[in-house]
N, C-alpha and C positions, 0 to 999 in steps of 0.2 A: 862683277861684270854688269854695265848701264844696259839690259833688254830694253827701256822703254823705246829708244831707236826703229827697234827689230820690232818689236809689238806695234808701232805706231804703223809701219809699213805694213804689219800683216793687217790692221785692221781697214785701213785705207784702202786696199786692193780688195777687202771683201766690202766695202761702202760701194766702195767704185762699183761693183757688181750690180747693186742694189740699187746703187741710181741711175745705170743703164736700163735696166728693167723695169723701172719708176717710168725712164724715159719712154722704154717700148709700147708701155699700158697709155701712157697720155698721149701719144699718137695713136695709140688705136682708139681709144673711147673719150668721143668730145666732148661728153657729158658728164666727165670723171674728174673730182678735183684731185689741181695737182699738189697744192699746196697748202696750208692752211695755220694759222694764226689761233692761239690758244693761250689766255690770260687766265693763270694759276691765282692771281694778286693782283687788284690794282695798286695796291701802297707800294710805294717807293722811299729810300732812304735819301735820296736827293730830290733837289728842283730847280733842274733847269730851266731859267725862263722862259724858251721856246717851247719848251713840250707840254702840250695836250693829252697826255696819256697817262697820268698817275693820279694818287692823292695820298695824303701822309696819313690816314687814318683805317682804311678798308682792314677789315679781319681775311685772313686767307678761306680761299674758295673751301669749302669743303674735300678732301681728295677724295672719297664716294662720286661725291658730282663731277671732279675733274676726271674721273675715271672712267665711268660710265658715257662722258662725253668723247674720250679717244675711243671707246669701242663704238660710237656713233662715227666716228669719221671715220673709223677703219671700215665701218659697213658699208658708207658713200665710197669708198675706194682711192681715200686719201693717199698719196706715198710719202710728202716730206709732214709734220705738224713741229710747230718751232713752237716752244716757250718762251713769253714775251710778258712786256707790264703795263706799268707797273716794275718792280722787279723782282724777278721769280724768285735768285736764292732766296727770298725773306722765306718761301712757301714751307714749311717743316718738313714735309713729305716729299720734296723735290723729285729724290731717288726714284722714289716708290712709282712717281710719274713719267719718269723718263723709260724705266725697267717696261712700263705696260705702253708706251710709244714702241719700244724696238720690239717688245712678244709681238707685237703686231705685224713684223716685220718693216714697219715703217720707218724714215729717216727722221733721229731726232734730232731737233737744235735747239740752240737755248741764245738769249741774245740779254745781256748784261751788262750793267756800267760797272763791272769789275770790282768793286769796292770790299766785295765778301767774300774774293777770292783767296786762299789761300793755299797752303801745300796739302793739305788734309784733306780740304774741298774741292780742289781739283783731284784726288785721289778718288776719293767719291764716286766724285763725274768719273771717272773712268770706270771703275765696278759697277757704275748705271749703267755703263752702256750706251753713253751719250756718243752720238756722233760728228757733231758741230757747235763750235759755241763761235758768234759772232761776241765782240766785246767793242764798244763803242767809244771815242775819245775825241775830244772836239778842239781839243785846245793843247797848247805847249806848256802853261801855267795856268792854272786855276784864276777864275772872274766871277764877277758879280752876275753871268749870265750860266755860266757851267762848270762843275768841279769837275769835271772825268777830262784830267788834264793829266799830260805823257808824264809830268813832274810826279805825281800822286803816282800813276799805273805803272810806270816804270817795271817796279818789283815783280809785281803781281805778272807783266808778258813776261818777265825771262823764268818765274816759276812755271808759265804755260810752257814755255818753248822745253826745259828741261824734265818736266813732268808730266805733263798733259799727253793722251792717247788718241785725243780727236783732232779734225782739223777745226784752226782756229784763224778767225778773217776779223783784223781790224779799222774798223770804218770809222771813218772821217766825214766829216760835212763842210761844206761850204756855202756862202749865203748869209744873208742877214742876220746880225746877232753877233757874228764872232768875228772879234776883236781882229785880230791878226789873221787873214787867207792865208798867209803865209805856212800858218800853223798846220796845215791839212797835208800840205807835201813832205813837211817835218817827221811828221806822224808817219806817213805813209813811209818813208823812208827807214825809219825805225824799226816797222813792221817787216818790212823786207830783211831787212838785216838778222832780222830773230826767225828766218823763215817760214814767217805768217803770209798770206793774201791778204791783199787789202781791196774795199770798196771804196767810194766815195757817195756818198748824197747829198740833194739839195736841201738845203731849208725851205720846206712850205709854209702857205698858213694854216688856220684852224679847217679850210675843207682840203686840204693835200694838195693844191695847186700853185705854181710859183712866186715865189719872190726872186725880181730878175737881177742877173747877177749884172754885176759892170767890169768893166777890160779887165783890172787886175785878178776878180773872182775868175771869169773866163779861165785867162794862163792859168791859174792855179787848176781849174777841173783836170785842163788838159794834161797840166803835168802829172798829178797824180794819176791820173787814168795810163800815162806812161810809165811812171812809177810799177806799178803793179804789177806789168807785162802780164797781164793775162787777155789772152781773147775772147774771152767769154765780158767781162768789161769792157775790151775795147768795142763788141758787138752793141752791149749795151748803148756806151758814150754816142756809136753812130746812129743804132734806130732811135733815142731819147732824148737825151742828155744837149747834146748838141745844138737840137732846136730850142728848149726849153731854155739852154744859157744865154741862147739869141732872143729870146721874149717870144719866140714862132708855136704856135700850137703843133702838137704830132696828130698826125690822121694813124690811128689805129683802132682795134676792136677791143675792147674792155670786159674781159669774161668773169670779172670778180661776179661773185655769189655764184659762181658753179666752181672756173678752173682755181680760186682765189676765195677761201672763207676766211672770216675774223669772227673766231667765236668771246666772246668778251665774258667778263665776271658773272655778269647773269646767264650765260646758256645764251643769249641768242646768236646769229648769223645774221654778220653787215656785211656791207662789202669790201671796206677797209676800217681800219682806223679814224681817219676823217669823215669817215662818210657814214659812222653809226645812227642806227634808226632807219636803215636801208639794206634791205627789206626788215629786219627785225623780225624774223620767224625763230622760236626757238628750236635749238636745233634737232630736241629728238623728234621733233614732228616734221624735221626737211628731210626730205623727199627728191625723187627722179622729175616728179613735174615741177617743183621749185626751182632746180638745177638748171632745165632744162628753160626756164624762164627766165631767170637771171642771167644766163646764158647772150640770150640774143636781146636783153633790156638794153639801151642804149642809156648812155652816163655822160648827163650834159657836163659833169665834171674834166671828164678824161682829156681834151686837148689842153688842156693845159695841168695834167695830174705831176707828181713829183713820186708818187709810192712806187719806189723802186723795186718790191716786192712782187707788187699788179705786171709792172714792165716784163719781169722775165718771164713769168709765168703765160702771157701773153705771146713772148716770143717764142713757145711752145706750140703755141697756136698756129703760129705765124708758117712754123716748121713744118707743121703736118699739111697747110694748103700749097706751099708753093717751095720746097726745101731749095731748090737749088736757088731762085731769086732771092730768098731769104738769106741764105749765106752769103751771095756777093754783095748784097746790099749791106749787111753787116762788118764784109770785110775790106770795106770800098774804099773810105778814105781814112789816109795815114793820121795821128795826131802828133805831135812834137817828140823825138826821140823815135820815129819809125814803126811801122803797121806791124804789127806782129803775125807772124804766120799761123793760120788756124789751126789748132792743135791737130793731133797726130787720130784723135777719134772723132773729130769734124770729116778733116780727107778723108776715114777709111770708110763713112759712113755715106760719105758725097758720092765714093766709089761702088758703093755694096748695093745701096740701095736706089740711087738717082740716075748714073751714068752706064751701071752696065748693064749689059744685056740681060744677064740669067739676074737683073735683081728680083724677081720675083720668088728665084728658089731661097736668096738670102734672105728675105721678109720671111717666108715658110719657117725655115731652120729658125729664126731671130727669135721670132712667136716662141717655136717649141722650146728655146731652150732658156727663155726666159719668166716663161712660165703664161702665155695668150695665148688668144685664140687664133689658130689657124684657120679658122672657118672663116666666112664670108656675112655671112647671117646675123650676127653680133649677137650671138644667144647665149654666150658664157657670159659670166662673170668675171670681173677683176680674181687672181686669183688672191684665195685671204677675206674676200667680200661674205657678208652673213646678209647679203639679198638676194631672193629669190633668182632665177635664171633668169623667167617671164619680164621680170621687173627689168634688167637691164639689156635686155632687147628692147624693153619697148624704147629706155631711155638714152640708150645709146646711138643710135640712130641708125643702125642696119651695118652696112660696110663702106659708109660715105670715107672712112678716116685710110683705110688702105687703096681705096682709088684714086684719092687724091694723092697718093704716093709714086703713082703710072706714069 
């Protein structure tokens, strides 16, 4: 008898749990990140010509230092931390990293050009306790510009689909560099079939901001973004994506270095990827007033950014000043193949918390049973935090994040 079925559903429903609860805390504390980026390796086994993110030589991070650096983001009151490269499987002690991401209680991810997958390795990943792997695929055939082509990864998705325990989201890119646009809806297509999610992203340059797509890139986003039928993409495509394929800047607030860390091979904290050397603070030394400063820095980068990492975590933001305009502005207009109806925990939350009356008793109950603060005062801590109370009152900012909920 195949349990991994039954085991993948029961693990999903308790993620699911884990990242409504993620979600409660980052609306309550503005000063709390939500997410955050952690490179085990910069070496990588490939070289794609676009990418700015590896090198074929780095020795692996020490796992002492990678370790002591998750118990640094668990203390700031991270809830997702993704392993990223560089590429991780090279890292020997993977496992061992992933196990002290979830003692944490925190969502792990791991994001991979699939190349070292295998049946073993994804078994692995599963007794780690991984809870997400994105795996990356740019192409239908391998090129002079990227090998993480569907031809090559083929194997390696239907061993995820039949053996893997996590959810797994394969992304495509579109943009400059690759051969055939066509390729990304191929892909996406594929994905769907083996009951994966799929993303799509842009191609940036070296500081994360566009290169503009033309008509045909265009249809291609759009399709794939209807490919996926998800609404949490299709929110994306309309507050980001959309303007950026039209060449348009986005007006939004860029909270990288507080709600968004990249901590990189040396220990420090940037604000993304493109934008290392900013601020450049190592991380055991960041703190609630560094948070709280990156916070409100303003990032001449951002109207024309493409880190679609930065975006969501952003549209968290977005969520706790103004939910209800936030969701119809996400769910405003259709792309090709029809608007997808907000899922079933968007409405019940539009309902609980926004539009009814008694929301105030559901924010009470929501707090309690997901483990916040019911107070007003913002004197607890995240719970799972190893900072002081004092500290995250002062950094948290009082009870600006549930008023803005009224």
């Amino acid at each position: 008898m195949n349990l991994v079925p039954l085991t993948r559903r029961v693990r999903r429903a308790a993620k699911r749990f884990r990242e409504a609860r993620m979600l409660v805390r980052a609306l309550r504390y503005q000063y709390q990140p939500v997410a955050a980026h952690l490179i085990p390796i910069r070496r990588c086994n490939l070289s794609c010509a676009y990418c700015n993110e590896y090198d074929d030589h780095s020795s692996p991070v020490p796992t002492a230092d990678v370790l002591r650096r998750i118990d640094r983001l668990a203390a700031l009151g991270t809830g997702i931390v993704t392993l990223s490269g560089g590429e991780p499987l090279l890292h020997p002690d993977l496992d061992e990293i992933i196990r002290r991401i979830r003692g944490h209680g925190m969502i792990a991810t791991l994001i991979t050009n699939g190349y070292l997958l295998s049946r073993d390795r994804i078994r692995r990943l599963n007794l780690a306790g991984l809870d997400h792997l994105q795996i990356s695929i740019d192409n239908v055939m391998p090129d002079d510009v990227s090998k993480k082509s569907l031809k090559v990864l083929d194997q390696k998705l239907r061993w995820l689909a039949e053996d893997g325990r996590f959810d797994v989201t394969v992304n495509s890119v579109v943009g400059g560099g690759i051969r055939n646009p066509d390729d990304a809806a191929v892909i996406a297509r594929r994905a769907r079939e083996l009951g994966f999610s799929t993303t799509v992203g842009l191609i940036h340059d070296g500081s994360g901001r566009l290169r503009q797509l033309d008509d045909q890139q265009k249809t291609i986003l759009e399709e794939v973004v209807a490919v996926g039928k998800s609404a949490f993409d299709f929110a994306n495509y309309n507050r980001f994506q959309k303007n950026l394929a039209n060449g348009q800047p986005n007006d939004w607030h860029c909270g990288a270095g507080c709600r968004y860390l990249y901590i990189c091979e040396d220990g420090l904290v940037h604000w993304c990827s493109q934008q290392r050397g900013h601020p450049g603070i190592p991380l055991e030394h960041y703190g609630p007033e560094d948070l709280r400063r990156e916070y409100h820095q303003v990032k001449s980068c951002a109207p024309l950014c493409t880190v679609g990492c930065v975006h969501r975590v952003a549209q968290v933001d977005e969520l706790r000043t103004d939910p209800q305009a936030t969701l119809s502005e996400w769910f405003a207009t259709p792309v090709p193949g029809g608007r997808p109806r907000p899922p079933m925990a968007v409405r019940v939350m539009m309902w609980a918390f926004v539009t009814n009356p008694r929301r105030d008793l559901f924010r009470s109950v929501t707090m309690r049973a997901f483990g916040g603060s019911t107070s007003l005062d913002g004197s607890l801590p995240a719970p799972g935090s190893q900072l002081p109370a004092r500290v995250f009152s002062r950094c948290y900012g009082g009870h600006g994040a549930l008023k803005r909920w009224r």
